[in-house]
C-alpha positions in Angstrom: 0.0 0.0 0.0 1.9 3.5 -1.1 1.7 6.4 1.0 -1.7 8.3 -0.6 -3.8 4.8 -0.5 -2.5 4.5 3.4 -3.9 8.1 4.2 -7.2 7.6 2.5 -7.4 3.8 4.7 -6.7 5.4 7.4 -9.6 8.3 7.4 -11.9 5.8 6.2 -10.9 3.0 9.0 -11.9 6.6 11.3 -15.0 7.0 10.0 -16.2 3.7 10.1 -15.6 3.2 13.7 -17.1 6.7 14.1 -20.5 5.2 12.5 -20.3 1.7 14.2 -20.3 3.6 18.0 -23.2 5.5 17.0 -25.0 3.3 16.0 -24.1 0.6 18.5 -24.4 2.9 21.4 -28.5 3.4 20.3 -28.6 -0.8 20.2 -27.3 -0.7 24.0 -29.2 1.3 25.3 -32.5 -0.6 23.3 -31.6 -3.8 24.8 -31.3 -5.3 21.4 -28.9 -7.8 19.6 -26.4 -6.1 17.2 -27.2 -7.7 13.9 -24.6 -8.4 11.0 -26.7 -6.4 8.3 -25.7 -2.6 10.2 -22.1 -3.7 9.3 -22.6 -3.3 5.6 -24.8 -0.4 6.4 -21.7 1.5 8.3 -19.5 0.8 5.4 -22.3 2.5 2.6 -22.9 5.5 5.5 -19.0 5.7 5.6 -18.5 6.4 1.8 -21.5 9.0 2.0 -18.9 11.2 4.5 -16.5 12.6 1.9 -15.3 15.6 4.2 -12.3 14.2 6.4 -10.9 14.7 9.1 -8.7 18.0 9.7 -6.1 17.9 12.5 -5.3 20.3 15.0 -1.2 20.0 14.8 -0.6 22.8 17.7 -2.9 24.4 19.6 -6.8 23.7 19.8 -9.2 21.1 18.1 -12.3 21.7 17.6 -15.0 18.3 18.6 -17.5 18.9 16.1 -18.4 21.2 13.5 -22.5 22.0 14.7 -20.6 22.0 19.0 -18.8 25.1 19.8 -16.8 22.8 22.0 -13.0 23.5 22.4 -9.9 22.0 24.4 -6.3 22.7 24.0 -3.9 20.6 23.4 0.3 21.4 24.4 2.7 20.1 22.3 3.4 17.6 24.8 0.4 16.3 24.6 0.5 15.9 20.8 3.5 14.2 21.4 2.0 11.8 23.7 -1.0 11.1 21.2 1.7 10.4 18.6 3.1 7.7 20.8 -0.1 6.1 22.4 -1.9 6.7 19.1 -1.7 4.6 15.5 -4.1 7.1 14.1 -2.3 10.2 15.3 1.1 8.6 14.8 0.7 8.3 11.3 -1.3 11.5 11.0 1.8 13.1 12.3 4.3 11.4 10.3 3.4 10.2 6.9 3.3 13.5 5.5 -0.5 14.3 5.9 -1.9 18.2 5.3 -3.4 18.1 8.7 -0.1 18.0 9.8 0.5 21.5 9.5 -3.3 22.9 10.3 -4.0 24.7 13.5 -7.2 22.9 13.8 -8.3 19.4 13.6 -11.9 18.5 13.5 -12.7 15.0 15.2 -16.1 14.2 14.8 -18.2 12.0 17.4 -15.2 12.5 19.9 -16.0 13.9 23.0 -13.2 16.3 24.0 -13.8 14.4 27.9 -13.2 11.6 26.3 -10.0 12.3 24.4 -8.6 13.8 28.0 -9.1 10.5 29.6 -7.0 8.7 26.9 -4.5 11.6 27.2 -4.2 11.4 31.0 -4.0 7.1 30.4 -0.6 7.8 28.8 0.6 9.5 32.0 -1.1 7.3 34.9 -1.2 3.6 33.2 -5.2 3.7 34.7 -8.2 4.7 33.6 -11.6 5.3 35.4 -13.9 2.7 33.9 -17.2 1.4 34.6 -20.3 0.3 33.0 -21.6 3.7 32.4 -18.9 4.8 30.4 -16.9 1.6 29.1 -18.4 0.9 25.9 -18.1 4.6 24.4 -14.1 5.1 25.8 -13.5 1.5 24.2 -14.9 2.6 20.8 -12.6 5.7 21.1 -9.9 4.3 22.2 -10.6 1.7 19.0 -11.0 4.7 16.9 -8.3 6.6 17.5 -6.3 3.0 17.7 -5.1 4.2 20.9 -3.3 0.9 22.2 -2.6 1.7 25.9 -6.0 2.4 26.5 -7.7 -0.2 24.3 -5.6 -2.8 26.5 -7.4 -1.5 29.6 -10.7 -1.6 28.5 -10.6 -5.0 26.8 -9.1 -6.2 30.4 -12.2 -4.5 32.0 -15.0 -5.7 29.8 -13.3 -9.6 30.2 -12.9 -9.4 34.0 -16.1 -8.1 34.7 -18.4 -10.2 32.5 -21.5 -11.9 34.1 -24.8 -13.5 32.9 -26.2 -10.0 32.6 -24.2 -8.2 30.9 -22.0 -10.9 28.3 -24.5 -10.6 25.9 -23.8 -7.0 25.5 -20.3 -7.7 25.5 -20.5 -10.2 22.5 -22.6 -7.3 20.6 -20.3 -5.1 21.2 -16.9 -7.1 20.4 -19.0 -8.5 16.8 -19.7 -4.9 16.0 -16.3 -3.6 16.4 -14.8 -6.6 15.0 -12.7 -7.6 18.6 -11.9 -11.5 18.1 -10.3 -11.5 21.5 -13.2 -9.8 23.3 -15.5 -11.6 21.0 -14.1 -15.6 22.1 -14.1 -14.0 25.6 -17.3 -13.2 25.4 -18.5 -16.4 23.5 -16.4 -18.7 26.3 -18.4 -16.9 29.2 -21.6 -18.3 27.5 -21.2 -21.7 27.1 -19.7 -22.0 30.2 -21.9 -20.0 31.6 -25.4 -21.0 29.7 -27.4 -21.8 32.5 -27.5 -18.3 34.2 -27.1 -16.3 31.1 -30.2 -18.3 29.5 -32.4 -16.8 32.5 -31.5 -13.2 31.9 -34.2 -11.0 29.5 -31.3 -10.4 27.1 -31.1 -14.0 25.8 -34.6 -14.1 24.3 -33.2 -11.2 21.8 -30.4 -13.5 20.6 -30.4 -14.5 17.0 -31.1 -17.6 15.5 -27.8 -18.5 14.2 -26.2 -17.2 17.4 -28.2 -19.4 19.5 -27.7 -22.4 17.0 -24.1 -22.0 17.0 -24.2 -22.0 21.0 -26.2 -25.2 21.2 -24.3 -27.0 18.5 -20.5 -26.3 20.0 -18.6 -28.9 22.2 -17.9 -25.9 24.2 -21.6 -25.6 26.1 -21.2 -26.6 29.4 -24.6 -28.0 31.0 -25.7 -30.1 33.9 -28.2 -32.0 32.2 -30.5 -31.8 29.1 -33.6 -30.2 30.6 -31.1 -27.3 30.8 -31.1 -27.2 27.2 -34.5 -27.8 26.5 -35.8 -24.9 29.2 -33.6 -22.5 27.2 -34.8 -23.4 24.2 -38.3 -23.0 24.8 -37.7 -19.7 26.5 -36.5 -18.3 23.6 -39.0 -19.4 21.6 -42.0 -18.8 23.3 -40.5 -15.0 23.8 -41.5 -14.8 19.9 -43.8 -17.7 18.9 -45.1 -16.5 15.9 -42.1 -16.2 14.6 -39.9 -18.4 15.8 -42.0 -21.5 16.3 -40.9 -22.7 12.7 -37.0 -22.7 14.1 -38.4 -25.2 16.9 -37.3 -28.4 14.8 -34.2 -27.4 14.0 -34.0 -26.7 17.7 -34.5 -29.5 19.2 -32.6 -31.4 17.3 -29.8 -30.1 18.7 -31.3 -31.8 22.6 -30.3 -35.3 23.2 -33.6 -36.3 24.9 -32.4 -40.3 25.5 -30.1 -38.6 28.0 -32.7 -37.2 30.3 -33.6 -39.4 33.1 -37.6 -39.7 33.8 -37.9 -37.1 35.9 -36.7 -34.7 33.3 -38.7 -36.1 30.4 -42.2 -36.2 32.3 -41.1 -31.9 32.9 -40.8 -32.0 28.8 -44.0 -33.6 28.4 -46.2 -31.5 30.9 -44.6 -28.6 28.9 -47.3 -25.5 27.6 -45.6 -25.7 24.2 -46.9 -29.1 23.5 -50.4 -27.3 23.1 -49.5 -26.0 19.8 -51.2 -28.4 17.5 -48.4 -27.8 15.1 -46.1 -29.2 17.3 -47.9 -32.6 18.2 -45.5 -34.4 15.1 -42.5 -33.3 16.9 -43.2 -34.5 19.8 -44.4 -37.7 19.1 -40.7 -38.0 17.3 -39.1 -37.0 20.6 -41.0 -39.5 22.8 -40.2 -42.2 20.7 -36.6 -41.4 20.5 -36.9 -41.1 24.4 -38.4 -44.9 24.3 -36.3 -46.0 21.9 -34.1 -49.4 23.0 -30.8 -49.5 25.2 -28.8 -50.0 22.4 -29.1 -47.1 20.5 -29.2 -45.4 24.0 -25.9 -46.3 25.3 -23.7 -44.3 22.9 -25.2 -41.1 22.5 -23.7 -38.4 25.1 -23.1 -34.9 25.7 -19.3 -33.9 24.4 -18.2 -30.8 26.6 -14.7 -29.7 25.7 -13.2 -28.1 28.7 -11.2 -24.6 27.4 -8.2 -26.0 29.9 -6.8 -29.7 29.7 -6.9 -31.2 32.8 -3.3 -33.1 32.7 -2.4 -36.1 34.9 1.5 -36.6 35.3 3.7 -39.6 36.5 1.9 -41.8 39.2 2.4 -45.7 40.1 -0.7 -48.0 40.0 -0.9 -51.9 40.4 0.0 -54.0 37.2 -3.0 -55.6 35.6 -1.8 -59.4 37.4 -1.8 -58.0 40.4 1.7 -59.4 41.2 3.6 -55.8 41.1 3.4 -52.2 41.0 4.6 -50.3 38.0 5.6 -46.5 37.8 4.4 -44.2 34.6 6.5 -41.3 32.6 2.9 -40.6 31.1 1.3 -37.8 30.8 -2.2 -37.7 30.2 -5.0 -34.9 29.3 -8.6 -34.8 29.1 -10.1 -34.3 25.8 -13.3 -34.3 26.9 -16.5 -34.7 29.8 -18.9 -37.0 28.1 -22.5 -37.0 29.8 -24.4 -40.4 29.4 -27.6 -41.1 30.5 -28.8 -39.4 33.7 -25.9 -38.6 35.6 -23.8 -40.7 34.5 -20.5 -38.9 33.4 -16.7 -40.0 31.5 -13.3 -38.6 31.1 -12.1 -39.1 28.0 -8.5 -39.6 28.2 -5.7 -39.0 25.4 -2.1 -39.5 25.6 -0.6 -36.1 25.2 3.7 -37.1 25.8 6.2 -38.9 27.9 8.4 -38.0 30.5 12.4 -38.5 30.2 12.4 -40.3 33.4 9.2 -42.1 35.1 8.5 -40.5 38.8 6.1 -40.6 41.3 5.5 -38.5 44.4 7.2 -35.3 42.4 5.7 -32.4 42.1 4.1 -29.8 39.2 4.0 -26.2 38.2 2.7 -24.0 36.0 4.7 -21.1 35.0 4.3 -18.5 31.6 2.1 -21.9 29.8 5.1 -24.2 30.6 5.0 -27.7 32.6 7.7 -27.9 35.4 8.2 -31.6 36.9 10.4 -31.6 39.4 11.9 -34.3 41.9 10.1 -37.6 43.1 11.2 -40.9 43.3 12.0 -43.1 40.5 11.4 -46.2 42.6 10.8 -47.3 45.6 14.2 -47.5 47.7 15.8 -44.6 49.5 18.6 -43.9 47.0 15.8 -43.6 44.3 14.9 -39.9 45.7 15.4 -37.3 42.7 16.2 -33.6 42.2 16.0 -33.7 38.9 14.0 -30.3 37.0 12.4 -30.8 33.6 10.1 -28.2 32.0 7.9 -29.2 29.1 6.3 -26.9 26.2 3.2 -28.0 25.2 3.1 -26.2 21.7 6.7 -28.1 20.9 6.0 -31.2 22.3 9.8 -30.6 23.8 11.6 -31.5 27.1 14.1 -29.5 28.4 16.5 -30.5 31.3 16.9 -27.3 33.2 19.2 -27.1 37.0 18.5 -29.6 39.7 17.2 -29.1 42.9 19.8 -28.6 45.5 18.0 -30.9 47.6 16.6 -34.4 46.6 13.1 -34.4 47.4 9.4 -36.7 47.3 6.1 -35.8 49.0 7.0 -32.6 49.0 5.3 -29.1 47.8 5.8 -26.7 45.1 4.0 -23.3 44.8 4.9 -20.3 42.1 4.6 -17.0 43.6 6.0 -13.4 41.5 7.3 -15.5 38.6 9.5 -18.1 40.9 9.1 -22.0 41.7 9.2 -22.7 45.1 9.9 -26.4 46.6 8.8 -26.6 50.0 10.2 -29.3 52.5 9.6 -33.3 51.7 11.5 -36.8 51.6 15.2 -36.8 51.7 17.6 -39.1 51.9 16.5 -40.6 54.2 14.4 -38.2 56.0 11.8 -35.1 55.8 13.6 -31.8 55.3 13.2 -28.5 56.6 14.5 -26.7 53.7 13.0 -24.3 50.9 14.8 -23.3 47.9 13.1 -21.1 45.4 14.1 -21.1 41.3 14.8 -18.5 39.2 13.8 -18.9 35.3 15.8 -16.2 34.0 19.1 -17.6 35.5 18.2 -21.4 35.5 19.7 -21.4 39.5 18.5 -22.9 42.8 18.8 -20.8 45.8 17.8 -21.3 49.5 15.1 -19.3 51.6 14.3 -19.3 54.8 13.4 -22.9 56.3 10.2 -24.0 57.9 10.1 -24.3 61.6 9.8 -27.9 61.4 10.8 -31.3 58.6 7.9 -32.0 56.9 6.9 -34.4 54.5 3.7 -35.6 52.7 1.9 -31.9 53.2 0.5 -29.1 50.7 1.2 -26.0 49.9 -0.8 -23.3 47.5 -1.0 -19.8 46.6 -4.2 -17.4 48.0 -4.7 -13.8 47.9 -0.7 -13.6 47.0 0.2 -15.9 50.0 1.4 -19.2 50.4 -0.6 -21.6 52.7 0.8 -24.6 54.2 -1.7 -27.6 55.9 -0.9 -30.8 57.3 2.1 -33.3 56.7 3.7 -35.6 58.7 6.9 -35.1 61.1 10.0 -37.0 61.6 7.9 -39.5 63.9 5.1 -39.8 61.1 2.7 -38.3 62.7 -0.2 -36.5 60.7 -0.3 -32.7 61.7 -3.5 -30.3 61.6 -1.2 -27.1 61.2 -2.0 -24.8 58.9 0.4 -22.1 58.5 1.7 -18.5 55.8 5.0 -19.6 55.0 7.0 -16.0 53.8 10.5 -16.6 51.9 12.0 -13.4 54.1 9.9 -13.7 57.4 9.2 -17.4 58.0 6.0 -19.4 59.3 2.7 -17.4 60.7 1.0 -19.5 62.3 -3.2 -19.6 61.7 -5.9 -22.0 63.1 -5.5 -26.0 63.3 -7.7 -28.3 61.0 -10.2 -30.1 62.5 -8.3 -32.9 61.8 -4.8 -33.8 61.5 -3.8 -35.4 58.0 -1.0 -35.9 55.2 -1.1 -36.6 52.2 -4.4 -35.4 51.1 -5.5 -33.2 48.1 -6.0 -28.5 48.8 -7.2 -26.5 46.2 -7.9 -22.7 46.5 -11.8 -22.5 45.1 -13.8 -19.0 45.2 -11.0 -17.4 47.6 -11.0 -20.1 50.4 -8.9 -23.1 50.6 -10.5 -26.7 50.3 -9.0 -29.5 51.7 -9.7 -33.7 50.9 -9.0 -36.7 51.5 -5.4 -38.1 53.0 -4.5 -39.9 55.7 -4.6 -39.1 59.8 -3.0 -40.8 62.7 -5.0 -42.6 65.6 -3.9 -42.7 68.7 0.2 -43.2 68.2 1.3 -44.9 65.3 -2.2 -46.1 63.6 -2.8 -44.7 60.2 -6.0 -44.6 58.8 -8.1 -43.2 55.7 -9.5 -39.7 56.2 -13.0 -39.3 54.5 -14.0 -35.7 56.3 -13.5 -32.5 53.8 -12.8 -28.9 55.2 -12.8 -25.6 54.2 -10.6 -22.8 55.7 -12.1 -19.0 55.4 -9.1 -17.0 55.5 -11.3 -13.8 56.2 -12.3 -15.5 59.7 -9.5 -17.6 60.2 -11.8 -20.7 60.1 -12.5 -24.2 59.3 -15.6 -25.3 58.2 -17.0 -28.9 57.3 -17.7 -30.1 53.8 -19.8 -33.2 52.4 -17.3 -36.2 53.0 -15.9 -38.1 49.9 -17.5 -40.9 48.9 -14.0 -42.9 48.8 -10.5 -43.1 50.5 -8.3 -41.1 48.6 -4.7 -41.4 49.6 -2.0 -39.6 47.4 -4.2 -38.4 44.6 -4.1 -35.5 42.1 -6.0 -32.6 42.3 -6.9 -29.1 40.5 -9.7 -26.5 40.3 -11.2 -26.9 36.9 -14.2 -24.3 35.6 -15.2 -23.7 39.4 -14.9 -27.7 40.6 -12.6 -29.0 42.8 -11.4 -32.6 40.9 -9.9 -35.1 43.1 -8.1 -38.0 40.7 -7.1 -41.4 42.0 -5.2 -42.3 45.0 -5.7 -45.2 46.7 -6.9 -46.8 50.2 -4.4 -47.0 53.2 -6.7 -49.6 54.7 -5.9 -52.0 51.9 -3.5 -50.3 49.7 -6.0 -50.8 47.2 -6.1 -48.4 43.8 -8.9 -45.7 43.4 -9.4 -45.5 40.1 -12.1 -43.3 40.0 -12.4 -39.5 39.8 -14.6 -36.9 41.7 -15.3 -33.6 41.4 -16.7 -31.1 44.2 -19.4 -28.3 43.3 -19.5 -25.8 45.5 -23.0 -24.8 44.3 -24.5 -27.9 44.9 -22.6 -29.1 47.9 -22.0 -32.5 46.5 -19.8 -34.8 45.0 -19.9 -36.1 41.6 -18.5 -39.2 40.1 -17.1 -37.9 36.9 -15.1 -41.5 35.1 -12.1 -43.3 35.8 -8.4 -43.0 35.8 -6.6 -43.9 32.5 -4.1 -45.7 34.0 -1.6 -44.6 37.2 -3.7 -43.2 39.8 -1.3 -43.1 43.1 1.4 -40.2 43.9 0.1 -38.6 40.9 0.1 -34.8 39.7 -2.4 -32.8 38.1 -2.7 -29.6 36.2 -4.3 -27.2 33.9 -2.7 -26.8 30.8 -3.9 -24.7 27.5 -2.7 -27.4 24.8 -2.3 -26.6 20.9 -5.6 -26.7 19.0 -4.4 -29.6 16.7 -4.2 -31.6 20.2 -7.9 -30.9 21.2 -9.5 -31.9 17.6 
């Protein structure tokens, strides 16, 4: 593109988004949908506007032509639009006429508004809220003014909610936003439920809502879900939309409902439509129809994260032995059967250099860190060996050991460093931390706990690290739960109701949960630990959750879309494998058998990992 054809794409890029936030801003405030057929009607408006734009290159600008509305601008402050600004950056350096003009005309910019971008380049903030986001995000989209577009996309994202995401997705389709536009789309569909009770959803288009039902991304409970929202919509416009009702339900796999459900589809008021009576009678008979044909239809819901399962022992199929994994695993997808009855549909994603159990995971910048563990089952076998894996190479890379070897210990990652926390030496538990260092591929030592421990957990909350449990050099399970700082030490908060090791904490909805494990009776008896709590780090309390339904013993856990998933382990009573996998919703207060392990299920690590697209299809 030469130099003249770049000036004239650039006024005309202006003008278009000058059209498109009029416009949009009227749809808002209606309530109503943006539709695809305004976006050809911006670009016809846009070639009726032959006057451009003149700039103001010193002093003053002038907002509109018909708004005796002035602010002045320093030279300074030109300079600053010239950096923050593509528009005004290329205005001020390609050569343009406005250049050199006293005046510039910017119509449908506020001068408020353009001071607010100004004072962005100074402050790095800007004052957003609901009443005022859209029009300072079409501005700042505009003008192409990058610091303050960043801003206000991280605003609209972060504060999305079943009210307001439809909106959002307008908005983002209008000004042609892909990232706002997928983070709107991925708040619906994992969100469908709530967002299919809110007035706004009845508005939706057709193809929109088609699109939504059809995806692998729509994350339901059941079916009835599905059907309720369907029938919502159309009964907001029947006339109209009754014809679309087919198509509709089509997209419903009724054979999964359980009775319950289906009798709630057939009492339903839309039934009474006599024009309906044919569909019907073809859902009820694919209700009815046999087993067969039953048993392999389900609901594919493809998580946006992969939940990953690393390393991990389990019993060999003879039962004669015990066999340790360098797998790792992800979960393609949650498949809903009939009723409740769910499935984990498990792909092998790589393979570890060196099989490990008891090691420990983090997640750092989209990278997989394994570190330490054991590679078998004697005391020599301890490791402090560091591997970090990229997902989007399929590539190991041996980076610095651990100056400690270490198994059942803890890692956390707090400001952009690992942490390993205590655990198994050679021969006992340790007292040491040492924290890594990513830029310079080094181990160094912090401050120690006040105590060896072994067999505990550590996370991150509210920019802290938490420490629970454990076992001490005389294997006793401890209830401690204490702030462990890298410059200060251990803080000491209240005690678990119970003392255990080994167990499964997850941070959910800013409190920490805590499962399964083992606790010590009287002096030396260990026993499974059903009982579930729940620390509130506001009150500095524990709190009892539903039980699990199983011992769980060295499993894998992670916090997946809002549920805490608890994955394998196995029974200290019997040293038997779990093989199953739970999840906890917090909503419902219940847990949820959710499939089965795809192979080693004790000492095992999980995690969330954002694999390449060609992986998830």
């Amino acid at each position: 593109m030469d130099r003249k054809h770049g000036i004239h794409f650039l006024k005309w890029k202006y003008y278009y988004f000058s059209l498109k936030k009029i416009f949009l801003k009227k749809k808002i405030k209606q309530n109503l949908q943006y539709d695809t057929e305004y976006t050809c009607m911006f670009w016809k408006m846009s070639l009726i506007y032959t006057q451009f734009i003149t700039v103001n290159g010193q002093c003053s600008r002038k907002i509109c032509r018909d708004m005796m509305d002035f602010t002045t601008l320093t030279l300074t402050e030109i300079a600053v639009l010239a950096v923050s600004s593509d528009y005004f950056r290329s205005m001020f350096t390609l050569g343009m006429k406005e250049a050199n003009q006293r005046r510039v005309s910017l119509p449908y910019v506020l001068s408020s508004e353009l001071q607010i971008l100004i004072s962005c380049s100074y402050s790095g903030s800007l004052p957003l809220c609901w009443g005022s986001v859209y029009e300072l995000t079409g501005t700042a989209l505009q003008l192409q003014y990058q610091p303050a577009l960043a801003l206000c996309l991280d605003f609209l994202l972060q504060e999305l909610n079943p009210h307001n995401c439809l909106d959002v997705r307008s908005f983002a389709e209008a000004f042609e936003v892909p990232q706002l536009l997928q983070g709107a789309d991925d708040f619906v569909l994992r969100q469908f439920q709530k967002v299919a009770c809110t007035p706004k959803f009845k508005d939706l288009p057709a193809r929109q809502l088609m699109n939504y039902l059809r995806s692998h991304a729509l994350c339901v409970s059941s079916e009835i879900v599905v059907f309720q929202a369907v029938v919502t919509w159309i009964q907001a416009r029947p006339t109209a939309r009754l014809r679309l009702a087919k198509a509709l339900m089509k997209t419903i796999h009724f054979p999964l409902m359980t009775f319950k459900e289906f009798k709630e589809v057939q009492n339903h008021n839309i039934w009474s439509k006599h024009s309906l009576m044919p569909l019907f009678q073809s859902i009820f008979e694919d209700f009815c129809s046999d087993e067969t044909r039953t048993q392999n239809q389900c609901r594919i819901y493809l998580p946006k994260e992969s939940l990953v399962l690393i390393g991990g022992d389990h019993i060999t199929d003879d039962l004669s032995g015990r066999s340790i994994s360098k797998d790792l695993w992800f979960g393609h997808s949650l498949r809903s059967h009939t009723g409740f009855k769910k499935a984990m549909e498990w792909r092998r994603l790589d393979e570890m250099p060196d099989a490990s159990f008891s090691h420990e995971v983090a997640i750092l910048n989209r990278k997989l860190y394994v570190l330490g563990g054991k590679r078998y089952y004697g005391n020599g076998d301890i490791l402090n060996s560091v591997y970090r894996f990229d997902p989007h190479l399929s590539s190991w890379e041996r980076l610095a050991d651990m100056l400690e070897r270490r198994s059942f210990f803890s890692v956390v990652v707090l400001n952009d460093k690992i942490y390993a926390i205590g655990g198994s030496g050679d021969p006992d538990y340790n007292d040491t931390v040492e924290r890594y260092c990513p830029s310079t591929n080094s181990w160094s030592f912090t401050l120690p706990l006040d105590l060896p421990l072994g067999g505990h957990v550590a996370k991150v909350l509210q920019g802290h690290v938490f420490v629970s449990g454990g076992q001490n050099t005389d294997y006793l399970s401890l209830s401690s739960l204490f702030l462990y700082h890298p410059e200060t030490g251990s803080t000491y908060l209240a005690n678990m109701a119970r003392p255990r090791a080994h167990h499964c904490m997850e941070v959910l909805g800013e409190r920490l949960y805590v499962a399964g494990g083992v606790t010590t009776v009287g002096e030396s008896a260990v026993v499974d630990l059903l009982e579930c709590e729940v620390y509130n780090p506001m009150t500095d309390t524990w709190t009892w959750f539903m039980p699990l339904p199983v011992p769980r013993v060295g499993a894998g856990s992670v916090v997946m879309e809002e549920k805490f998933y608890v994955l394998g382990g196995y029974s200290q009573e019997d040293y038997s494998d779990t093989k199953t996998i739970h999840r906890y919703d917090c909503v419902t207060q219940r847990w949820e058998n959710v499939g089965r392990m795809p192979g080693p299920n004790n000492d095992i690590r999980a995690c969330l990992l954002k694999l390449p697209k060609h992986l998830r299809s």
